[in-house]
N, C-alpha and C positions, 0 to 999 in steps of 0.2 A: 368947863371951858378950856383948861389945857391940858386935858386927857389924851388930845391927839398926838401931842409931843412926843409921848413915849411910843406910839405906834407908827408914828413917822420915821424916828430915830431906828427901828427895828427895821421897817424897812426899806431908809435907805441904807443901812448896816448890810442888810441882805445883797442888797445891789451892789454896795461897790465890791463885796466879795467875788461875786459872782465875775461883774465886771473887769478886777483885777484877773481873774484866774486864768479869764478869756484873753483880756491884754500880752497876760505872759506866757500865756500858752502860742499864739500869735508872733510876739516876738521872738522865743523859740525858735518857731520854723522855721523865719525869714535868715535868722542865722544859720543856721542849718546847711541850709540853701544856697546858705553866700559861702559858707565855710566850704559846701561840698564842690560849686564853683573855683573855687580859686585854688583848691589842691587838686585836682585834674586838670590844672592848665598849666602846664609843665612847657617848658625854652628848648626848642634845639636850635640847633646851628644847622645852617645847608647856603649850598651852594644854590644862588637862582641867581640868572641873569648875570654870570660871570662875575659876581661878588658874594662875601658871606655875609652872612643876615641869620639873627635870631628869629625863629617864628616858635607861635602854638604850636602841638602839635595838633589841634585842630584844620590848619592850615595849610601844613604838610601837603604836596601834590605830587601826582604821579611824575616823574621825571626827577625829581628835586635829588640834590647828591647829600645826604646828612650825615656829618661828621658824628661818630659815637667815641666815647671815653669811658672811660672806669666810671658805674653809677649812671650811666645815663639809660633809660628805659627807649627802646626800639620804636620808632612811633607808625610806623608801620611796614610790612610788608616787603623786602626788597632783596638785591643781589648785593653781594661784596664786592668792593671793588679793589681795594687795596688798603695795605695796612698791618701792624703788627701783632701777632699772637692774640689776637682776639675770641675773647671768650666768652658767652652766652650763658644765662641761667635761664632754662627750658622748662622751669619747676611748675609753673602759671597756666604755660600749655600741657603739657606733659605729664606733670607729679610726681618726675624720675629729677631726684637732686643731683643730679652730676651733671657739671657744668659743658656746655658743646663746642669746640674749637669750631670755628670758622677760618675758611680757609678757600680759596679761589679754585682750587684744581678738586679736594672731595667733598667739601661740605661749605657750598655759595650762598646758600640760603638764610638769609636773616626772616624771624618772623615775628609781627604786633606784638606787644606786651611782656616782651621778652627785657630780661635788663643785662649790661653790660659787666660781667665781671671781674676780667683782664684783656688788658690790651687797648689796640685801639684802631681804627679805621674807617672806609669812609663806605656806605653804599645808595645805590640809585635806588629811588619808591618806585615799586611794580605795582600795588595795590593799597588804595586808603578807604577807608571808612568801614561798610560795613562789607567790601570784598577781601579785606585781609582776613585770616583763617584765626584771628579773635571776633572781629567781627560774626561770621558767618558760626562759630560756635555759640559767642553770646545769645545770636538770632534762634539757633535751635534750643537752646535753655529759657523755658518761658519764667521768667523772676518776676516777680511780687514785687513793681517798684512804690508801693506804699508799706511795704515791712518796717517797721521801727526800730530801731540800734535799742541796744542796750542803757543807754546814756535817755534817749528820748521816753523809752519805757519808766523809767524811774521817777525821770522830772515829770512826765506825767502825772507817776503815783503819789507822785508830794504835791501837786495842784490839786491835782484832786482831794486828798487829804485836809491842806489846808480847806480848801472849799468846805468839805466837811465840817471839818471845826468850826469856822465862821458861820454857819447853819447851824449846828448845835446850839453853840452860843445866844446866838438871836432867838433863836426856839424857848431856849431857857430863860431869855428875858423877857421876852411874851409872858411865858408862862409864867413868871412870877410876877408880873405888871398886872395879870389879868387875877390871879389868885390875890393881890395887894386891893386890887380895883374892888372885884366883887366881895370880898371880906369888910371892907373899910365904910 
């Protein structure tokens, strides 16, 4: 009559392993997700509408005038306008670590994903999204956006793991429930 008990207990043992692994496997992601959200949306400063205003640089449009500083990463595309000893690290596009003076008369060109190193100044968006020349590289690099970090490969291998064990475990109490049962 209460033989069932121990087979019950086995497997819901089974289940909420199972079901835990899935849970935090699940909430994982969703962090993941939110974490990778929220450090790609990075503040500039620009000139719209004859006032400054923080925006995304999601947001960023073509015309907009965006003040850069020491540390601020280029958000897209544009010309210099003015400003002093401004200095680019070109390493993201490029791979050459020596940093690029910008400058109004030989070198106007600010470009995407570039970050600020010295100096400071202001210039006008020529191009956003995927016509800036990070854009249109990204575009010809086809990337695996379901590749797994480092971080998510491991928590992986410990869900899985524990999973594991929790199956072992239950496996080994069957088995001795049922070796108990049919001996007794």
């Amino acid at each position: 009559k209460a033989g069932w008990y121990d087979g019950g207990s086995i497997i819901i043992a089974i289940l909420l392993v199972v079901s835990v692994s899935a849970l935090s496997n699940f909430k994982q992601s969703r962090q993941f997700d939110k974490l990778s959200k929220e450090s790609s949306n990075i503040r500039v400063e620009v000139l719209r509408d004859g006032r400054r205003q923080h925006v995304s640089i999601f947001d960023v449009v073509v015309g907009d005038i965006v003040f850069l500083k020491i540390g601020d990463q280029v958000p897209a595309d544009g010309l210099f306008l003015d400003g002093h000893s401004l200095k680019v690290d070109e390493s993201s596009m490029t791979g050459e670590s020596d940093h690029i003076d910008i400058d109004e008369a030989n070198n106007p060109f600010l470009i995407s994903g570039t970050k600020v190193t010295d100096g400071y100044g202001r210039m006008v968006v020529t191009s956003v999204g995927m016509n800036t020349s990070w854009g249109q590289m990204m575009s010809s690099v086809s990337r695996d956006l379901d590749e797994e970090t480092p971080l998510q490969r491991r928590l992986n291998k410990l869900t899985s793991y524990i999973g594991k064990v929790g199956l072992l475990v239950a496996s080994l109490v069957l088995v001795v429930l049922l070796v108990r049962y049919f001996t007794l």
